[in-house]
C-alpha positions, 0 to 999 in steps of 0.5 A: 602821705609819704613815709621816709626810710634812711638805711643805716650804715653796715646793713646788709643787702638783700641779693636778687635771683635772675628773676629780678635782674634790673631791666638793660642795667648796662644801657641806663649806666650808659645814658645817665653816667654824663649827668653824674660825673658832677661832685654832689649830685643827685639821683632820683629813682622814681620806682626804685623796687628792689633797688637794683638800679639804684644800687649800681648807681650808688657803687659806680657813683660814689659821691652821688645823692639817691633817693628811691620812690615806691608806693610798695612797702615791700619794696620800700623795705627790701629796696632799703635793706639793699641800700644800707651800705651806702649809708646816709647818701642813699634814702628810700621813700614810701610814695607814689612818684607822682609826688616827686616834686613834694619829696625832693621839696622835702628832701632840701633839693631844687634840681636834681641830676638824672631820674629814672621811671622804671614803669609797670609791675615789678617781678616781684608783685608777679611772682607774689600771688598775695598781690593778685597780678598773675593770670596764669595762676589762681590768685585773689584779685588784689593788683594794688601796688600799695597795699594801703590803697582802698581799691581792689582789682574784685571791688572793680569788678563788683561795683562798676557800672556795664558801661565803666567796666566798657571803658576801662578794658578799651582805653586802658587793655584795648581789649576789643571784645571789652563790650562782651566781657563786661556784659558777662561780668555783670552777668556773673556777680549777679550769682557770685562775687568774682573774687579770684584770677581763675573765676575771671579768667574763665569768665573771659574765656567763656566771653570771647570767640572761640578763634580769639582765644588761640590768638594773641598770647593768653586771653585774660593779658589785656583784662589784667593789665587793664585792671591794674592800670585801673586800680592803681592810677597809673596813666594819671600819676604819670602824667603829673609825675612825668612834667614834674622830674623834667621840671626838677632836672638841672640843665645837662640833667637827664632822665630814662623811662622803661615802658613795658606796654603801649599805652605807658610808651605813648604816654611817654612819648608824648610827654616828652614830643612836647619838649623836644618840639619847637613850638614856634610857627615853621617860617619864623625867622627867629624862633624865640627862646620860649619856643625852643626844645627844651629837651634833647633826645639821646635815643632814637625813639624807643629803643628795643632790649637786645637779643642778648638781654632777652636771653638774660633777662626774658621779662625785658622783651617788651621794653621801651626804653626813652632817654633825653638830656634837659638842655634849657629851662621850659618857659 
């Protein structure tokens, strides 16, 4: 299910603090600007959040198309309210971006022009503690990005089986001590449901080593992440959305994906590895067009914040940012 808002003309624009500064505006400006020069064409923000990027993109392109994903209502609304001016060119949608293709097919659009996935939790959800991300501060342990979705961070970890609970702090926060964590889980509902951020990051504490717990940064980070990665879906709706905006894009189109973690960039890339490889045996002496890269890379593998955007912005440390241009259709 989707639900389309249309911002209308003469709204006004909610304005970020530093906090929520969009992540290496500049360089995204920078790579998507050759695909938007074309009159009529349109842009896909697949994670729109607040807005911001895609308020760039509608004040440097005036005669761009928008239309911005979010599977967060809050951010639907705030994002909408941001966009009003740019009146009827510009539309947000409540929707995962694993439905990309359905919303475009709705939207009346074939192809689009460029795309963005700007991936992982917003500043927003951070510093929101009724969404239950933080685990530096006592919050409930929610971590849904839409709050309609059925399933909690606390309903995880009341009901997973000691093996499930294995799996997910390994493959999704490649905690090494997942085992003894997920034992001490089990243990403590058996007394009391484990309902706040402060509740499990004790828990954790109490799991892991005593040397493993001055390494590493804070030691709940890994259980976090894994447990949001695990609520809301997000390496399986990436999967499907990442095929689909390259199937939508024009040929010249381009697309920029910010990852913020491991698992999300290597999802990422290997995504992209498949339409930048020639498919073809190596000593074939004429390589097929079904066999040729579809894809051309405009960065050099995964590119870094730089020190001046750290400083501006110190939630872009960990960026990894991924850009190609489509330069044929994939057989």
């Amino acid at each position: 299910m989707f639900v389309q808002t249309t911002p209308g003309r003469g709204g006004t624009v909610n304005q970020p603090d530093a906090a929520h500064l969009p992540v290496a505006l500049d360089r995204f400006i920078e790579l998507i600007s050759p695909a938007l020069e074309r009159a009529g064409a349109v842009y896909v923000d697949a994670t729109v959040g607040l807005g911001g990027h895609a308020e760039a993109v509608a004040k440097r392109f005036t005669q761009v198309r928008i239309i911005g994903l979010d599977r967060d209502p809050s951010a639907v609304a705030q994002a909408t309210k941001r966009l009003a001016r740019f009146g009827d060119r510009a539309q947000v949608v409540h929707a995962n971006y694993d439905l990309i293709s359905q919303i475009c097919t709705a939207q009346g659009i074939c192809q689009i022009d460029a795309a963005l996935f700007d991936l992982g939790v917003s500043s927003a959800q951070l510093d929101n503690d009724e969404r239950g991300f933080a685990y530096s501060r006592p919050t409930k342990l929610d971590m849904r990005m839409d709050p309609g979705d059925p399933v909690t961070a606390a309903h995880v970890l009341a009901t997973y089986p000691r093996a499930e609970l294995v799996r997910v702090l390994r493959q999704y926060g490649q905690e090494r001590f997942a085992s003894k964590i997920a034992t001490a889980i089990v243990h403590a509902r058996q007394d009391c449901p484990i309902e706040t951020s402060d509740q499990l990051v004790e828990l954790i504490r109490q799991a892991i080593p005593a040397p493993a717990r001055r390494q590493g940064g804070h030691p709940a980070k890994r259980v976090f992440q894994a447990l949001r990665v695990e609520v809301n879906g997000e390496l399986e709706a990436l999967d499907k959305a990442l095929p689909q905006a390259i199937d939508l894009l024009r040929i010249g189109g381009r697309m920029v994906v910010m990852s913020y973690q491991s698992l999300e960039d290597q999802a990422v890339k290997q995504t992209l590895v498949r339409g930048l490889t020639q498919r073809a045996p190596a000593r074939l002496p004429v390589v097929p067009p079904s066999d040729q890269p579809y894809l051309r890379a405009l960065t050099r593998g995964a590119e870094l914040a730089g020190d001046a955007e750290q400083q501006l912005n110190p939630r872009s440390a960990p960026l990894r940012l991924r850009a190609v241009e489509k330069i044929r259709e994939a057989a």
